[in-house]
C-alpha positions in Angstrom: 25.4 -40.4 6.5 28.5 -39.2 4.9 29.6 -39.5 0.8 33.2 -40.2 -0.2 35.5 -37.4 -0.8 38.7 -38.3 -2.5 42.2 -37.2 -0.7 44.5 -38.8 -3.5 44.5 -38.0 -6.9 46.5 -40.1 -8.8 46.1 -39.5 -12.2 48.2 -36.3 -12.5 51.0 -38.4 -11.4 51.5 -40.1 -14.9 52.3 -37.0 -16.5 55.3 -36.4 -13.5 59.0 -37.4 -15.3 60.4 -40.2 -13.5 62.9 -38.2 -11.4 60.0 -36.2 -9.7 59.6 -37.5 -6.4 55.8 -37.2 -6.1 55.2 -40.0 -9.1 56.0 -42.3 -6.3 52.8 -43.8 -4.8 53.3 -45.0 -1.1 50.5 -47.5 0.7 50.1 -44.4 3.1 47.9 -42.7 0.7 45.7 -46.3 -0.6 45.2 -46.6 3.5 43.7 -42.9 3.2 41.4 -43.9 -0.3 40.6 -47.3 1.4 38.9 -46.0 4.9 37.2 -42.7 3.0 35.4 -45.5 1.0 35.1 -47.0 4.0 33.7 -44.5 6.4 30.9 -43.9 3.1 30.0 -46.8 2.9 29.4 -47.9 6.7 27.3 -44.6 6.8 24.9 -45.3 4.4 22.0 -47.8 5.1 21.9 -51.0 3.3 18.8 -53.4 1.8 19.6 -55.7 4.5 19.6 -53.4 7.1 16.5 -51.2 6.1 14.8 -54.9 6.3 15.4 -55.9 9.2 15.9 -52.5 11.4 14.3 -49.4 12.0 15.4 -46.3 10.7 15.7 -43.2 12.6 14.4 -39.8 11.8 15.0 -36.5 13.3 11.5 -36.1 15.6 11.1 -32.2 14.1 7.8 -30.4 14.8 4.9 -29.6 13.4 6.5 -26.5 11.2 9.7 -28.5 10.4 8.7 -32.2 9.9 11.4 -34.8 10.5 10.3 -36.8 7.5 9.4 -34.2 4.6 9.7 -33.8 1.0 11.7 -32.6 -1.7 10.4 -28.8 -2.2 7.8 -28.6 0.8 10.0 -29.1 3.7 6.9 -27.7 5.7 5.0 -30.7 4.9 5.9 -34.2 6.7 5.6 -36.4 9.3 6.8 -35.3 13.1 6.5 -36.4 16.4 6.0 -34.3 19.6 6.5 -36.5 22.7 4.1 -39.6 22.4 2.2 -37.4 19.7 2.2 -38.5 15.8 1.3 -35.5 13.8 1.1 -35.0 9.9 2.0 -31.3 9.0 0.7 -29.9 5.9 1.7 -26.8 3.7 -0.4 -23.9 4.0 -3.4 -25.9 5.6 -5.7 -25.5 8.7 -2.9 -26.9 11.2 -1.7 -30.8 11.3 -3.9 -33.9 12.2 -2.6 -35.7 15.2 -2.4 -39.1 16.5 -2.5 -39.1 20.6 0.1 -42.3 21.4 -1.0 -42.9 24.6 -4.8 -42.6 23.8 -5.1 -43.3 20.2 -7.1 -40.4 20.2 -7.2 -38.7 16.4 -7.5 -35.2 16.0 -8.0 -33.4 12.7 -8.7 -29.5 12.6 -11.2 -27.3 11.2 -11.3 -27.5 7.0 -11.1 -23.6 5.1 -14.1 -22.6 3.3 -16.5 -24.8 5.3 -15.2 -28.5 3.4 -15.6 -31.3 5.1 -13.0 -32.1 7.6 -13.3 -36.0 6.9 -14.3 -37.7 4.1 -15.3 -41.8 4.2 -15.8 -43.1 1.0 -16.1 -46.7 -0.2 -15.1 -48.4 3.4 -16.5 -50.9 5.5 -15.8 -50.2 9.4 -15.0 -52.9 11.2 -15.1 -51.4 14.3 -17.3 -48.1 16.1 -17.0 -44.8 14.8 -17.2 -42.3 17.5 -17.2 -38.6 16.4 -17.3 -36.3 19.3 -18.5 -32.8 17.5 -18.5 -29.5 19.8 -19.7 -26.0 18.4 -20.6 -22.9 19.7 -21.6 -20.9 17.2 -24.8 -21.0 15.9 -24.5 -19.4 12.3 -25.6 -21.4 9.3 -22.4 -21.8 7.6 -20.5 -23.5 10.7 -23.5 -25.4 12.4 -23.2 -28.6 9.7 -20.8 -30.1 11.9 -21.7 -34.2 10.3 -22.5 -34.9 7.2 -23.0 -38.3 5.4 -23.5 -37.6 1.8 -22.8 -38.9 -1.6 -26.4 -40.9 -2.3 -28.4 -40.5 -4.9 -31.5 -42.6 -4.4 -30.9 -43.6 -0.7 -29.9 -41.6 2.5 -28.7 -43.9 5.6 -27.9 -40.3 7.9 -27.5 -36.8 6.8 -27.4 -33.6 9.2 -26.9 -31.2 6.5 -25.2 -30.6 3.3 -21.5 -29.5 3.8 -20.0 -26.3 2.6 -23.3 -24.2 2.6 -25.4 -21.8 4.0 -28.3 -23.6 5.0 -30.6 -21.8 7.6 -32.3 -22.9 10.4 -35.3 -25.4 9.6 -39.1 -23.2 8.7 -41.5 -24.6 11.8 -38.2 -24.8 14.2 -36.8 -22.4 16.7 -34.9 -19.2 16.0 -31.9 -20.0 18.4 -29.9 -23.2 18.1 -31.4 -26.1 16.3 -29.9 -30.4 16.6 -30.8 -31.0 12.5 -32.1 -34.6 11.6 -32.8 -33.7 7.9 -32.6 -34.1 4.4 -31.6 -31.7 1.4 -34.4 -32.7 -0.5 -38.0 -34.5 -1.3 -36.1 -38.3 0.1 -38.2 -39.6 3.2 -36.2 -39.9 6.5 -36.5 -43.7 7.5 -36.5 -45.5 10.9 -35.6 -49.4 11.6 -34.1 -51.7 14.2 -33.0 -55.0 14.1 -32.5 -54.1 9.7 -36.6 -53.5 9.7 -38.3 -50.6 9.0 -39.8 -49.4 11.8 -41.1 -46.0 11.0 -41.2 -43.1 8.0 -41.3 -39.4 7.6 -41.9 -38.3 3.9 -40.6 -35.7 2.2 -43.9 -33.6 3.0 -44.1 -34.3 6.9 -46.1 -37.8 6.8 -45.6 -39.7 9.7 -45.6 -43.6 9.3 -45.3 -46.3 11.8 -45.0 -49.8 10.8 -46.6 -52.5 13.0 -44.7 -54.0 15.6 -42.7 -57.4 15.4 -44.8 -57.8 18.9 -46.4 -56.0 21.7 -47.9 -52.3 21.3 -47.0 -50.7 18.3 -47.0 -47.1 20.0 -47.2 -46.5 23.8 -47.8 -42.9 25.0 -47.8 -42.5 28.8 -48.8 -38.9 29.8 -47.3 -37.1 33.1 -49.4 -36.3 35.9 -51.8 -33.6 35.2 -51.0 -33.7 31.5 -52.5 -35.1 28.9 -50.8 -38.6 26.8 -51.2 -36.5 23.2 -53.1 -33.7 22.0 -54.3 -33.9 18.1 -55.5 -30.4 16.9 -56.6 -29.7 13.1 -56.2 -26.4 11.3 -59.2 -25.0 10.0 -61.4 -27.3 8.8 -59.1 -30.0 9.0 -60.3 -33.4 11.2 -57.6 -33.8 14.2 -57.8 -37.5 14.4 -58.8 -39.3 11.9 -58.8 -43.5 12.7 -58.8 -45.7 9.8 -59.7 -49.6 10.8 -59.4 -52.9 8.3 -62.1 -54.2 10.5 -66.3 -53.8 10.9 -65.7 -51.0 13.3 -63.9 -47.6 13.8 -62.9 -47.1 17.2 -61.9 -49.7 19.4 -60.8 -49.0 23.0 -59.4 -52.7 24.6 -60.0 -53.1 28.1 -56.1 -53.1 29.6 -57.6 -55.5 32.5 -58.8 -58.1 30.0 -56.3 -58.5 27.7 -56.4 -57.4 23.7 -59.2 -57.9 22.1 -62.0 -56.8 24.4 -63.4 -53.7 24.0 -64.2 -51.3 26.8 -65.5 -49.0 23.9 -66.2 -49.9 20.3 -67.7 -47.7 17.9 -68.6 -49.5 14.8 -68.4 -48.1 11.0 -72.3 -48.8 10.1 -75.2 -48.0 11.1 -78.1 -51.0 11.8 -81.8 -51.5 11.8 -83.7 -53.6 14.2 -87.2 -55.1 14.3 -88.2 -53.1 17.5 -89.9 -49.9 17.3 -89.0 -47.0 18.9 -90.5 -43.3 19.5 -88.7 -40.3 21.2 -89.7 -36.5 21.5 -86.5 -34.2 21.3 -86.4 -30.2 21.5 -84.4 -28.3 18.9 -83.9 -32.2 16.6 -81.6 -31.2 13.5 -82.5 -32.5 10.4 -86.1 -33.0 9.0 -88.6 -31.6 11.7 -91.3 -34.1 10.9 -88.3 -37.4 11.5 -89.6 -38.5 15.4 -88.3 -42.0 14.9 -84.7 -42.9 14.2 -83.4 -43.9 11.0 -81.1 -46.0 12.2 -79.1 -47.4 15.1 -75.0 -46.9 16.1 -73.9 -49.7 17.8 -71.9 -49.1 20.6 -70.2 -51.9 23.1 -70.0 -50.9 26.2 -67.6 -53.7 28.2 -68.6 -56.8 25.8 -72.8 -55.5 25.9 -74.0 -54.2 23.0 -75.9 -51.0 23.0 -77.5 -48.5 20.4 -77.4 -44.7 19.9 -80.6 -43.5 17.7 -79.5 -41.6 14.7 -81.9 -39.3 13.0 -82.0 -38.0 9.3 
């Protein structure tokens, strides 16, 4: 695009006396005025024409934008074959747009900031975040974060921008985080229900099922389906039950509901009698009948263990 640049000047030619041979104007020198206006204009885009076609930039590169700005020429749009980038002053490097993949790359932030930042927007669409890191320092292995909650966190892997080490309990090498920075409980749901909980001091919670087995544990051969063990003085399995009994162990072949082994909460008493001699007997050494009766079912059949005081 070109600006007009006067050839003619005319006004000096009113102070020229009549006699003086350049007072005269010939057409010669309008036909020169006329198509410098001319060749301006015709350069320079119009509102028509910027609505209805595309304007062409210079592609440039990433350190020389084609499309920049007044005072940071280094920062701009470019394009680098099929690639759209967006070039930055002074930054980590540009954030690229792959035109034959859609692919979107944006580099490493300085000083450990969050790369990207999603605030306030519903995606309509998946958000796929492919994350690769081989180092395995504290400062760099945050690679996700979701963050800006106060009384509710949907996913967080760990706070951004700070030194966090690995997790107390957890291996020394490497670590794939599922946490929280603080006392909030880490919840589980499908199908927008709650499904399962993990306070902020290591309870574990599972919600009953919409249907079927609440929790299935199949063990590999030779091994056992779970092990429960209790530090110190601490009870391994402890099995609470809203029901008249403790334990219940359904018999698989005949369907929920019937007990291959059921171990009720109380003791009962009978009208029988009963007497039994037993070496080494805990409790008081002159007790040789039982105080009571546990109640055991053994595949729907009732039957009693003595219990002594």
């Amino acid at each position: 695009m070109s600006n007009y640049v006067q050839t003619t000047f005319f006004g000096p030619k009113d102070s020229l006396p009549p006699t003086n041979p350049a007072k005269t104007i010939f057409g010669a020198a309008y036909d020169v005025e006329f198509g410098n206006i001319a060749s301006a204009i015709s350069s320079k885009f119009d509102a028509a024409y910027v609505a209805a076609t595309p304007i062409l930039f210079n592609a440039g590169t990433s350190t020389a934008p084609g499309i920049s700005f007044s005072g940071q020429s280094g920062a701009g749009i470019y394009l680098a074959g099929s690639t759209l980038g967006f070039s930055t002053v002074g930054g980590p490097g540009a954030m690229t747009i792959d035109g034959t993949t859609g692919q979107v790359t944006i580099p490493g932030s300085a000083s450990n900031l969050t790369p990207l930042v999603i605030g306030g927007i519903s995606l309509a669409g998946i958000l796929a975040v492919n994350l690769s890191n081989t180092s395995n320092t504290s400062t760099t292995r945050a690679q996700l974060s979701v963050s800006g909650f106060t009384t509710q966190g949907r996913f967080i892997a760990l706070p951004p921008g700070t030194a966090v080490p690995l997790l107390s309990g957890g291996p020394t090498g490497g670590q794939v985080i599922l946490d929280t920075p603080n006392a909030l409980p880490l919840l589980f749901g499908t199908n927008q229900t709650l499904r399962g909980t993990i306070s902020g001091a290591g309870n574990w919670t599972l919600a009953a099922a919409t249907s079927g087995n609440t929790l299935t544990v199949t063990a590999a051969s030779g091994s056992r389906a779970a092990q429960f063990t209790g530090a110190g003085a601490s009870v391994a399995v402890g099995i609470a039950s809203g029901t008249a009994f403790g334990l219940f162990i359904d018999n698989t072949a005949s369907g929920v509901g019937t007990a291959a082994l059921r171990i009720d909460v109380s003791a009962t008493t009978g009208a029988q009698s009963a007497s039994m001699t037993a070496t080494n007997k805990p409790g008081a050494a002159a007790q040789t009948t039982p105080v009571a009766w546990i109640p055991i079912n053994l595949d729907t059949l009732v039957r009693y263990i003595p219990a002594y005081a």
